[in-house]
mmCIF file of the N, C-alpha and C atoms, coordinates in Angstrom:
data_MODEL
# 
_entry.id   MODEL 
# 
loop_
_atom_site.group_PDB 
_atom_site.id 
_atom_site.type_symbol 
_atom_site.label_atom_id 
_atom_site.label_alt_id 
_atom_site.label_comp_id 
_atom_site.label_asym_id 
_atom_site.label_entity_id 
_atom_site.label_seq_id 
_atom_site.pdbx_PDB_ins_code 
_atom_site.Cartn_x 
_atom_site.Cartn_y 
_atom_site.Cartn_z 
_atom_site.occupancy 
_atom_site.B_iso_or_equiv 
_atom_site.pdbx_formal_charge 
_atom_site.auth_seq_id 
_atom_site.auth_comp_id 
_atom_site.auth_asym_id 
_atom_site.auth_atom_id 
_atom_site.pdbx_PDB_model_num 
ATOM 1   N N  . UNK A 1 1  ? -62.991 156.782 129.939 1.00 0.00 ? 1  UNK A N  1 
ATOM 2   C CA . UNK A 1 1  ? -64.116 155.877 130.008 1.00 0.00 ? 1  UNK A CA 1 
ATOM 3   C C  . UNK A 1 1  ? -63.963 154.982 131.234 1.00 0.00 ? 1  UNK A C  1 
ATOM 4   N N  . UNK A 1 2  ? -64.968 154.784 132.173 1.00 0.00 ? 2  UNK A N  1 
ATOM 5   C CA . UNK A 1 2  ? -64.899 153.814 133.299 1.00 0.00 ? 2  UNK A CA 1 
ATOM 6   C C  . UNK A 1 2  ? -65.017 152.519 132.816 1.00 0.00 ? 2  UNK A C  1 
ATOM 7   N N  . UNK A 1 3  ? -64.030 151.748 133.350 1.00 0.00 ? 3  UNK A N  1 
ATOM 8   C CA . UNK A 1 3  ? -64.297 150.397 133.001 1.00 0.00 ? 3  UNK A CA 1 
ATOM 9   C C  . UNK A 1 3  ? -66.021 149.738 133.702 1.00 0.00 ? 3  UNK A C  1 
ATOM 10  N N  . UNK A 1 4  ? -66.265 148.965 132.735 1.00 0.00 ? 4  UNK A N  1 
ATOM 11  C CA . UNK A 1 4  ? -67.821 148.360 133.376 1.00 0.00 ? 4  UNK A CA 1 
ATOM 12  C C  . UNK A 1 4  ? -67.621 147.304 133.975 1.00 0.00 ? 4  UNK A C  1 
ATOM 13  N N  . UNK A 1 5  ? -67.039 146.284 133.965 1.00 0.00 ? 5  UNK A N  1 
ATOM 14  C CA . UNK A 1 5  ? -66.785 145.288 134.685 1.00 0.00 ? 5  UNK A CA 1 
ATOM 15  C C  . UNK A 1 5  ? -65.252 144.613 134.357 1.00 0.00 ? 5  UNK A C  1 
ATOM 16  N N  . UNK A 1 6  ? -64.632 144.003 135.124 1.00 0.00 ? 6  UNK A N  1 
ATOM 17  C CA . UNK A 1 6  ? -62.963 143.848 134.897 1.00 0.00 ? 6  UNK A CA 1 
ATOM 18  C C  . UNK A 1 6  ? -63.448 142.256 134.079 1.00 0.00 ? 6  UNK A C  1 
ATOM 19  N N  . UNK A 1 7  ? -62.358 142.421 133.173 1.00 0.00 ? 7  UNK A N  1 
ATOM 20  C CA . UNK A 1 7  ? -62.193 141.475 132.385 1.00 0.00 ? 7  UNK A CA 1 
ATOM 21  C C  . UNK A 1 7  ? -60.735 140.409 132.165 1.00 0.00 ? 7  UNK A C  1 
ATOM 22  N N  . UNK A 1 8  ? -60.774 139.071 132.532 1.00 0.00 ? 8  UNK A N  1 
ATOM 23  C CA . UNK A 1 8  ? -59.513 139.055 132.467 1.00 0.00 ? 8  UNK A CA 1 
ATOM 24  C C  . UNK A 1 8  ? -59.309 138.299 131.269 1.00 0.00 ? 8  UNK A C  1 
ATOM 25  N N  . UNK A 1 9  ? -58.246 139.267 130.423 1.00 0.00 ? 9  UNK A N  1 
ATOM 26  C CA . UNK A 1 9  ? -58.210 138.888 128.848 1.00 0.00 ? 9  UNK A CA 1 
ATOM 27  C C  . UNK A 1 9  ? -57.338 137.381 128.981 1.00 0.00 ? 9  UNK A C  1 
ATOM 28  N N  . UNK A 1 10 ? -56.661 137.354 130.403 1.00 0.00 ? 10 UNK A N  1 
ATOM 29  C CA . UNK A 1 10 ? -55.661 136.188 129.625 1.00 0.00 ? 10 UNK A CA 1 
ATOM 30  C C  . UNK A 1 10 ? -56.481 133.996 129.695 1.00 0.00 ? 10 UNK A C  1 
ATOM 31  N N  . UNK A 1 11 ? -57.640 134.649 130.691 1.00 0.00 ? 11 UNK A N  1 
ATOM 32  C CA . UNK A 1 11 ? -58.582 133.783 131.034 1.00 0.00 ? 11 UNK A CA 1 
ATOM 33  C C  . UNK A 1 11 ? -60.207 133.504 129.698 1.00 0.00 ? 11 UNK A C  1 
ATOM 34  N N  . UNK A 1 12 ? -59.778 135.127 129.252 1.00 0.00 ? 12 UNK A N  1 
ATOM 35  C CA . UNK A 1 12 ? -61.259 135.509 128.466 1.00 0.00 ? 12 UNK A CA 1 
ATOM 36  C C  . UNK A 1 12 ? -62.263 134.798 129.477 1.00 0.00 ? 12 UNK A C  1 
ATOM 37  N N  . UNK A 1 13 ? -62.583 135.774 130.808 1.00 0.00 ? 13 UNK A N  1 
ATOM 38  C CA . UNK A 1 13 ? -63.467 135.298 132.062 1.00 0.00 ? 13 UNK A CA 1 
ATOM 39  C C  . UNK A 1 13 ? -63.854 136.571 132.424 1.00 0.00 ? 13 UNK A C  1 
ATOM 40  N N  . UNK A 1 14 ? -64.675 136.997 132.625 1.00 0.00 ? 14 UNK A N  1 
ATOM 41  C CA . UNK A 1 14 ? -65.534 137.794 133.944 1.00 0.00 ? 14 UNK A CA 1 
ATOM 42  C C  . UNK A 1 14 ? -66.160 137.343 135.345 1.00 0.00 ? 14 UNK A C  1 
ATOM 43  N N  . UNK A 1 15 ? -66.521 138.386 136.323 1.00 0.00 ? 15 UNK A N  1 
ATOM 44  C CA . UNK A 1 15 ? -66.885 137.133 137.345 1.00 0.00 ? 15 UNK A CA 1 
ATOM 45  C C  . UNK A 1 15 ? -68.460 137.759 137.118 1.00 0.00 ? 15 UNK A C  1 
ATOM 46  N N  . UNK A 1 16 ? -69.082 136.024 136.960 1.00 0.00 ? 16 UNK A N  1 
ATOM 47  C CA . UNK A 1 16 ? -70.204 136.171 137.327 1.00 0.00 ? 16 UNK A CA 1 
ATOM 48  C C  . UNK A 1 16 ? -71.024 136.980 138.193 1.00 0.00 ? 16 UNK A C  1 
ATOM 49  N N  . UNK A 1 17 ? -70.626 136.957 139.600 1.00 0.00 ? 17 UNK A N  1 
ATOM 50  C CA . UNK A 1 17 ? -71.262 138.107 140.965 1.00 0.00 ? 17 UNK A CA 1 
ATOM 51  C C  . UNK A 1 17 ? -70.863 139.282 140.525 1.00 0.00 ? 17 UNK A C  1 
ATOM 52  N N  . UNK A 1 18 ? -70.351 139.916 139.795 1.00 0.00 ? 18 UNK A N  1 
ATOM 53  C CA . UNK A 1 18 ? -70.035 141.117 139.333 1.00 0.00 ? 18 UNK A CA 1 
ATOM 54  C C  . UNK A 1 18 ? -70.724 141.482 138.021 1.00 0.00 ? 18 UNK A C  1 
ATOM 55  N N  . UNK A 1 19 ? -70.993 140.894 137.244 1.00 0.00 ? 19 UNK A N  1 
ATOM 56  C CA . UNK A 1 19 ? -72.288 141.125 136.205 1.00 0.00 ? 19 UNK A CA 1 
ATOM 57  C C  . UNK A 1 19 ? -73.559 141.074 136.628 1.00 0.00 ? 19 UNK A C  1 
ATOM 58  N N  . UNK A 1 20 ? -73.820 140.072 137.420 1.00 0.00 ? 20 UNK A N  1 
ATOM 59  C CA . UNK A 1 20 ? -74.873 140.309 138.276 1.00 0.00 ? 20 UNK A CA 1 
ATOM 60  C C  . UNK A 1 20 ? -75.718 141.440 138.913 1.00 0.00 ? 20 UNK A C  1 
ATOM 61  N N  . UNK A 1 21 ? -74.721 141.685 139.916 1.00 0.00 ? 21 UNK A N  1 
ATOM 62  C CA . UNK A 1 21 ? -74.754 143.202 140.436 1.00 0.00 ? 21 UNK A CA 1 
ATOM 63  C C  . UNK A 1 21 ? -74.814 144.695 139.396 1.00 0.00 ? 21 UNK A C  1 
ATOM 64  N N  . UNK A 1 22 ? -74.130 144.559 138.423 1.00 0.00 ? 22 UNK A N  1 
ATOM 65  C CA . UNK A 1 22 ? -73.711 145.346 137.530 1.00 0.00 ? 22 UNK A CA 1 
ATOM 66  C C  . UNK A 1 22 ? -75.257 145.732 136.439 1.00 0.00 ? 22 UNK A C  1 
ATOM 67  N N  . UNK A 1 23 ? -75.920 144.354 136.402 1.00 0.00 ? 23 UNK A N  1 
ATOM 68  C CA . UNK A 1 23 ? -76.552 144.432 135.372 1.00 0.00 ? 23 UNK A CA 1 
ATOM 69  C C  . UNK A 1 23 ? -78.740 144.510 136.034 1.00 0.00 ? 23 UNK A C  1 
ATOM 70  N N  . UNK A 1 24 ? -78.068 144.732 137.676 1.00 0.00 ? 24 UNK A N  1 
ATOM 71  C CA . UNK A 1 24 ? -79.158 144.452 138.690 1.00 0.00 ? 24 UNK A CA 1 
ATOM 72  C C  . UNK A 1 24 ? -80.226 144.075 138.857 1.00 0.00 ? 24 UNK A C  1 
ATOM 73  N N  . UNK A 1 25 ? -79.811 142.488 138.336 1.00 0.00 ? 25 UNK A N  1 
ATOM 74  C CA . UNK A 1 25 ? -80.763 141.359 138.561 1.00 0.00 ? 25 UNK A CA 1 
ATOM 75  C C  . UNK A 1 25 ? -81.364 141.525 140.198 1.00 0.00 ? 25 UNK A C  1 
ATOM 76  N N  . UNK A 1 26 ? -82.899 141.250 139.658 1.00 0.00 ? 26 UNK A N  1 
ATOM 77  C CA . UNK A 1 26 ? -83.774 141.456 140.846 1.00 0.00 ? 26 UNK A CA 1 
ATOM 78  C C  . UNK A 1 26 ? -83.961 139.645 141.180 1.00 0.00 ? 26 UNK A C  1 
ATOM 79  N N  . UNK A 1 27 ? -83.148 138.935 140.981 1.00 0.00 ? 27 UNK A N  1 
ATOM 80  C CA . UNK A 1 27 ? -83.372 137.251 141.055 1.00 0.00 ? 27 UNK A CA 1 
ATOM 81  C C  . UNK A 1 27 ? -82.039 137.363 141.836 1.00 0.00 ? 27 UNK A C  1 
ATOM 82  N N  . UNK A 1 28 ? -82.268 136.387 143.163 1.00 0.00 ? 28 UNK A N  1 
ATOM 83  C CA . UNK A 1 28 ? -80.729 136.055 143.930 1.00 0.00 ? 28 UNK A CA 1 
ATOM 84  C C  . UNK A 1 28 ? -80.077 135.470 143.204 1.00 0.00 ? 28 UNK A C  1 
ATOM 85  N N  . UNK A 1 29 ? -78.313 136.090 143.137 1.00 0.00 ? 29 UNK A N  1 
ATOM 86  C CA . UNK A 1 29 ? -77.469 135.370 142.098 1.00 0.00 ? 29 UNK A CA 1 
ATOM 87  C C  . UNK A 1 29 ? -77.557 133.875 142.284 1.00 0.00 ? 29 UNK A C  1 
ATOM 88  N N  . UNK A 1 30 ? -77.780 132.647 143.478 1.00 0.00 ? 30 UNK A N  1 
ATOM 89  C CA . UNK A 1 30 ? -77.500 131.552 143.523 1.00 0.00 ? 30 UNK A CA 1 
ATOM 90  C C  . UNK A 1 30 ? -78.717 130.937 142.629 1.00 0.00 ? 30 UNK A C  1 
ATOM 91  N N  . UNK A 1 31 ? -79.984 131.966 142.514 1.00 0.00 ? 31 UNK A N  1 
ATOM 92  C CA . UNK A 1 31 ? -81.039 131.210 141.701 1.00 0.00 ? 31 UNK A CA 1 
ATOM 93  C C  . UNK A 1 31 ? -80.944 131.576 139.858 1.00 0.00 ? 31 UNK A C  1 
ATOM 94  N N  . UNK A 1 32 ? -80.109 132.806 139.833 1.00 0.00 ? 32 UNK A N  1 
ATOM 95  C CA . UNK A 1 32 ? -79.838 133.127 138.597 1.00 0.00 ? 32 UNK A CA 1 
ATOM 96  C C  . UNK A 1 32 ? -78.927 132.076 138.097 1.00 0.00 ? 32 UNK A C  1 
ATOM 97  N N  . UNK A 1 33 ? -77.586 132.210 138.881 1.00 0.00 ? 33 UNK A N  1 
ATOM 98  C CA . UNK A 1 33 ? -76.538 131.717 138.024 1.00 0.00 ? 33 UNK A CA 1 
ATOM 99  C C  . UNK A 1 33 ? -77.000 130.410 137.546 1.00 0.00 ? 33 UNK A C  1 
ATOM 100 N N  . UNK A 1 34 ? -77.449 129.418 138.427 1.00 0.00 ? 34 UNK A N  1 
ATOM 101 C CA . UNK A 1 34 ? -77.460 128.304 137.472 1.00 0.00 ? 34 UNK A CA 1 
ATOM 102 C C  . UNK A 1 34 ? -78.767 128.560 136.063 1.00 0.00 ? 34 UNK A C  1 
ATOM 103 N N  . UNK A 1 35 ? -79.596 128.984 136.099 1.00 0.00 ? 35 UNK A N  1 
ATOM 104 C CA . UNK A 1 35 ? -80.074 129.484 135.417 1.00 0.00 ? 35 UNK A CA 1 
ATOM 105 C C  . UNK A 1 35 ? -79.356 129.492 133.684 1.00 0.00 ? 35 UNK A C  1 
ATOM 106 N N  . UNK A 1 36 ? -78.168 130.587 134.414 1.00 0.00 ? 36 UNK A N  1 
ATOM 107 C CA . UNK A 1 36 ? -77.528 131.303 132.759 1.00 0.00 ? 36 UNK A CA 1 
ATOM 108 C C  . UNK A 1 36 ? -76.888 129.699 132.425 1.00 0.00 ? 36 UNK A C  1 
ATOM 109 N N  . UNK A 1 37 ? -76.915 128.936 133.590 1.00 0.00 ? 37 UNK A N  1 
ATOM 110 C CA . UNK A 1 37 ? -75.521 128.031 133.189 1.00 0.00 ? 37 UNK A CA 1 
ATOM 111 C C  . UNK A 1 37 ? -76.528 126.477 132.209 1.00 0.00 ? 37 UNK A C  1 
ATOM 112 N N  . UNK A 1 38 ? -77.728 127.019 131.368 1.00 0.00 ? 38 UNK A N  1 
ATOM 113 C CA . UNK A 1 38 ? -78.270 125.755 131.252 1.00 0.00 ? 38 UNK A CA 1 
ATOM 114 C C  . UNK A 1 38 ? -77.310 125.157 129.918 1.00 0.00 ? 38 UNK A C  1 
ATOM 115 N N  . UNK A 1 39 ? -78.000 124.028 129.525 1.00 0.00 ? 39 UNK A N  1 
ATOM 116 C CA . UNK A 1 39 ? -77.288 123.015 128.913 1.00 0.00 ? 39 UNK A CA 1 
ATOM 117 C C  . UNK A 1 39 ? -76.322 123.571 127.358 1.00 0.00 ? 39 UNK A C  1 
ATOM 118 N N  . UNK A 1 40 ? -77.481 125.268 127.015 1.00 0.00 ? 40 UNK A N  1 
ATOM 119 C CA . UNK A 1 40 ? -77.156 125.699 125.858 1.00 0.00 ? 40 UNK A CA 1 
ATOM 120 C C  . UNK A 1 40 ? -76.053 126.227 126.283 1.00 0.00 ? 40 UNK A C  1 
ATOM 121 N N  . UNK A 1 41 ? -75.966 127.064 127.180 1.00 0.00 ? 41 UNK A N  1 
ATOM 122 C CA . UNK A 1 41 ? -74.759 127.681 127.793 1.00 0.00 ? 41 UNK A CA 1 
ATOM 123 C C  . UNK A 1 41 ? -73.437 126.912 127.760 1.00 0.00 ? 41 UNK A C  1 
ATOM 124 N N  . UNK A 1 42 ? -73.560 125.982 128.441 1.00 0.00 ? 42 UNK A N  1 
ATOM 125 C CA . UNK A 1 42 ? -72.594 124.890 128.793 1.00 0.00 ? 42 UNK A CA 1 
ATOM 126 C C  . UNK A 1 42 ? -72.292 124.370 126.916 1.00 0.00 ? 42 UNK A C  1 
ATOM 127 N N  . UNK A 1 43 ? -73.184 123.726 126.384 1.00 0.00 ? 43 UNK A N  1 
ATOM 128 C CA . UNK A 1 43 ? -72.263 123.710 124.887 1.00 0.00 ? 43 UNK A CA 1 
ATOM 129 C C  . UNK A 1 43 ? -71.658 124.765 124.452 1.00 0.00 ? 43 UNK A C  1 
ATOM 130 N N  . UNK A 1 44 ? -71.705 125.839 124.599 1.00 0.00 ? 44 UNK A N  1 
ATOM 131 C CA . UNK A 1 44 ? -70.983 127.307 123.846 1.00 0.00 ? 44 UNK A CA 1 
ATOM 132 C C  . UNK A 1 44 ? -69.717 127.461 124.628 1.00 0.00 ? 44 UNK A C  1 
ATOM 133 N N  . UNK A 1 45 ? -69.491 127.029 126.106 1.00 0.00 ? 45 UNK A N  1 
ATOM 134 C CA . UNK A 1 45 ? -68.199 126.998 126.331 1.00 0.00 ? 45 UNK A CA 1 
ATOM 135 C C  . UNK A 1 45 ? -68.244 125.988 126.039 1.00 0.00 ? 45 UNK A C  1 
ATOM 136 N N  . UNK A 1 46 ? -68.188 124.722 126.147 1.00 0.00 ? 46 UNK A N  1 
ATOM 137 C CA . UNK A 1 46 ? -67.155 123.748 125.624 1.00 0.00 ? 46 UNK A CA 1 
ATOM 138 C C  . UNK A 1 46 ? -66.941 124.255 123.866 1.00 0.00 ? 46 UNK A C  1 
ATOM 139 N N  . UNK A 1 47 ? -67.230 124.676 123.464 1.00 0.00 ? 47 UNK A N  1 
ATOM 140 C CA . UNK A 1 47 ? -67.162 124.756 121.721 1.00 0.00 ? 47 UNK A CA 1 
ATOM 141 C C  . UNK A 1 47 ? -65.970 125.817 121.661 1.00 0.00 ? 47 UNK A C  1 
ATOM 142 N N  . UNK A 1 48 ? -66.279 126.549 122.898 1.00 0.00 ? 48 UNK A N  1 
ATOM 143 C CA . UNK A 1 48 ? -65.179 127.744 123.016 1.00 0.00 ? 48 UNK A CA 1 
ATOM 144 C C  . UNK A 1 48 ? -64.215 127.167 123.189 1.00 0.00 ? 48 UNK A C  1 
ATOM 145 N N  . UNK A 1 49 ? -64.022 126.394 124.116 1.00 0.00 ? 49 UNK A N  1 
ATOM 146 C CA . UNK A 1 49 ? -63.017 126.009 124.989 1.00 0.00 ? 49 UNK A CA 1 
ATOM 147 C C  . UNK A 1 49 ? -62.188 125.166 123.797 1.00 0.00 ? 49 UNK A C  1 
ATOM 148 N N  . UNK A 1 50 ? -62.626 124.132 122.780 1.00 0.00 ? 50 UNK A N  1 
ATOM 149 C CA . UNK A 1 50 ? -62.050 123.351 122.260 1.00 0.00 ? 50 UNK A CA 1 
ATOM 150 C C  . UNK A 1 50 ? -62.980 123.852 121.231 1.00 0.00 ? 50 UNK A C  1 
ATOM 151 N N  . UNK A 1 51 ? -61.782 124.842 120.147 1.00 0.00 ? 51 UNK A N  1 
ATOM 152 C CA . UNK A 1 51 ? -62.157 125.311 119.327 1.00 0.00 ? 51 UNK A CA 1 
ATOM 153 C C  . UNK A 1 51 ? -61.988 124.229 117.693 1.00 0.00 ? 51 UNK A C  1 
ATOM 154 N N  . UNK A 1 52 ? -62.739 124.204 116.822 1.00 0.00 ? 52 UNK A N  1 
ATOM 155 C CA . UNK A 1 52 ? -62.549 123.240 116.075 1.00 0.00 ? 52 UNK A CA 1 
ATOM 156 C C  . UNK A 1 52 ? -61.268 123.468 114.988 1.00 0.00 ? 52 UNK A C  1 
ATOM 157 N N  . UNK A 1 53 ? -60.309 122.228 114.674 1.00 0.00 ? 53 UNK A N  1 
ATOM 158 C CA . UNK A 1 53 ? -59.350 121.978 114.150 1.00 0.00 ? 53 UNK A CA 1 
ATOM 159 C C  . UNK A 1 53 ? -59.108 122.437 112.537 1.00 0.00 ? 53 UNK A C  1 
ATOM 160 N N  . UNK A 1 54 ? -58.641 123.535 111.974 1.00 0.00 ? 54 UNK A N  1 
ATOM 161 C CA . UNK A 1 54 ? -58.655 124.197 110.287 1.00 0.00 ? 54 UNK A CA 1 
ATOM 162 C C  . UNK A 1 54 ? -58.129 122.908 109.838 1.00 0.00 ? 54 UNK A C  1 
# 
């Protein structure tokens, strides 16, 4: 199986310009990305990031 885009497990990160391309957005990545990055986005990593306490 070809890998689809590299993943780095120890970051749990992909690179953005590479999904981009991959997934061939007809929008320039500098007008996309902030786009994906709106406010909902941005709470789901922080929630990721600081996962809540059992």
């Amino acid at each position: 199986m070809n890998e689809l885009l590299k993943i780095d497990f120890d970051k749990q990160t992909i690179s953005a310009r590479e999904l981009h391309r991959k997934l061939n957005i007809a929008t320039r990545f500098n007008d996309w990305f902030p786009r994906m990055c709106d406010s909902t986005c941005l709470l789901w990593m922080l929630v990721s990031e600081y996962p809540a306490k059992n």
